[in-house]
C-alpha positions as a Python dict, from the first residue, in 0.01 Angstrom:
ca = {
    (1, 'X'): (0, 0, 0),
    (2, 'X'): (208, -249, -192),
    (3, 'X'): (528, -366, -128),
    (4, 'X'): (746, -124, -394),
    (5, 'X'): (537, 168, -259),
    (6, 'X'): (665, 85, 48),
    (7, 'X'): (1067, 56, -72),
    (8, 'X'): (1007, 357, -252),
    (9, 'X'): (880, 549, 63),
    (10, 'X'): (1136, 439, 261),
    (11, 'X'): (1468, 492, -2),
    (12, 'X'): (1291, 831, 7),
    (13, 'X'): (1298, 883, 356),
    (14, 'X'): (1626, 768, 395),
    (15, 'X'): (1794, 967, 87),
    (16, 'X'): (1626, 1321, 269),
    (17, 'X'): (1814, 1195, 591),
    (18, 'X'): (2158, 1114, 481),
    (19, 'X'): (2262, 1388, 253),
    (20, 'X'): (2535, 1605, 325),
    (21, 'X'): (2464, 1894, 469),
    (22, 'X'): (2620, 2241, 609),
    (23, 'X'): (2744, 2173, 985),
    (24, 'X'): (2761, 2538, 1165),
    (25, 'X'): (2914, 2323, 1478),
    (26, 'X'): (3185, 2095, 1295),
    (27, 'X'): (3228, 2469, 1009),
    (28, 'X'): (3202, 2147, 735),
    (29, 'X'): (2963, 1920, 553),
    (30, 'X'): (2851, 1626, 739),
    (31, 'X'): (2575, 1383, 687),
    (32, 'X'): (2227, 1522, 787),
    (33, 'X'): (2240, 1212, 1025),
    (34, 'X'): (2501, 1357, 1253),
    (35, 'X'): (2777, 1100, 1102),
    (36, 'X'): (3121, 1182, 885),
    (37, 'X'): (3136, 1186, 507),
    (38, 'X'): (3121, 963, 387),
    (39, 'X'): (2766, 866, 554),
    (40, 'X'): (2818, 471, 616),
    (41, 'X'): (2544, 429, 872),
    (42, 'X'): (2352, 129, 725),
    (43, 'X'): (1952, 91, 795),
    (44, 'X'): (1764, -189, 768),
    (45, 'X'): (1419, -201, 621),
    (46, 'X'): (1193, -274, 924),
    (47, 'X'): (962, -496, 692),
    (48, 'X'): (1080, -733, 452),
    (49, 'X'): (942, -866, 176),
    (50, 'X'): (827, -1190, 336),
    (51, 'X'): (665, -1065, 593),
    (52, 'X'): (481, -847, 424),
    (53, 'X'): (104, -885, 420),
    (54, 'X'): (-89, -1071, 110),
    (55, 'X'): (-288, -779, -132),
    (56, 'X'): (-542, -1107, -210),
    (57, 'X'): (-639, -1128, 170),
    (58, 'X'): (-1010, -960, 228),
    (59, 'X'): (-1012, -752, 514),
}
Protein backbone atom coordinates (compact mmCIF):
# COMPACT_ATOMS: atom_id res chain seq x y z
CA UNK A 1 0.00 0.00 0.00
CA UNK A 2 1.49 3.37 -0.83
CA UNK A 3 1.52 6.29 1.02
CA UNK A 4 -1.67 8.32 -0.82
CA UNK A 5 -3.60 5.01 -0.55
CA UNK A 6 -3.07 5.27 2.82
CA UNK A 7 -4.27 9.29 3.21
CA UNK A 8 -6.99 8.39 1.10
CA UNK A 9 -8.15 5.48 3.41
CA UNK A 10 -7.88 7.33 6.27
CA UNK A 11 -9.69 10.99 5.00
CA UNK A 12 -12.25 8.26 4.19
CA UNK A 13 -12.54 6.85 7.41
CA UNK A 14 -12.58 9.94 9.06
CA UNK A 15 -15.21 11.84 6.67
CA UNK A 16 -17.83 8.50 7.48
CA UNK A 17 -17.11 9.37 11.26
CA UNK A 18 -17.60 13.01 11.56
CA UNK A 19 -20.67 13.82 9.62
CA UNK A 20 -23.61 15.16 11.13
CA UNK A 21 -25.97 13.02 11.99
CA UNK A 22 -29.67 12.66 13.60
CA UNK A 23 -29.23 12.57 17.60
CA UNK A 24 -32.60 10.80 19.05
CA UNK A 25 -30.91 11.70 22.68
CA UNK A 26 -29.84 15.50 22.14
CA UNK A 27 -33.66 15.64 19.37
CA UNK A 28 -30.74 17.54 16.97
CA UNK A 29 -27.89 16.93 14.58
CA UNK A 30 -24.63 16.29 16.11
CA UNK A 31 -21.44 14.93 14.80
CA UNK A 32 -21.47 11.08 14.34
CA UNK A 33 -18.46 11.38 16.83
CA UNK A 34 -20.59 12.29 19.80
CA UNK A 35 -19.23 16.12 19.60
CA UNK A 36 -21.32 19.60 18.79
CA UNK A 37 -21.65 21.11 15.33
CA UNK A 38 -19.59 22.20 14.33
CA UNK A 39 -17.34 18.85 14.65
CA UNK A 40 -13.79 20.43 15.71
CA UNK A 41 -12.29 17.26 17.11
CA UNK A 42 -8.91 17.18 15.27
CA UNK A 43 -7.12 13.60 14.48
CA UNK A 44 -3.86 13.04 13.74
CA UNK A 45 -2.65 10.65 11.12
CA UNK A 46 -0.99 7.83 13.15
CA UNK A 47 1.74 7.45 10.32
CA UNK A 48 3.40 10.18 8.70
CA UNK A 49 4.95 10.46 5.73
CA UNK A 50 8.48 9.99 7.03
CA UNK A 51 8.04 7.21 8.73
CA UNK A 52 6.52 5.50 6.33
CA UNK A 53 8.19 2.39 4.94
CA UNK A 54 10.40 2.51 1.49
CA UNK A 55 8.21 0.68 -1.70
CA UNK A 56 12.11 -0.09 -3.12
CA UNK A 57 12.88 -2.26 0.06
CA UNK A 58 12.63 -6.25 -0.88
CA UNK A 59 10.86 -8.04 1.61
Amino acid sequence: MSYEEYLVAVALTLARRHRPAWSWSRWRYACRCGSDLPCRTRHRIPISHAHWPSQDVPR
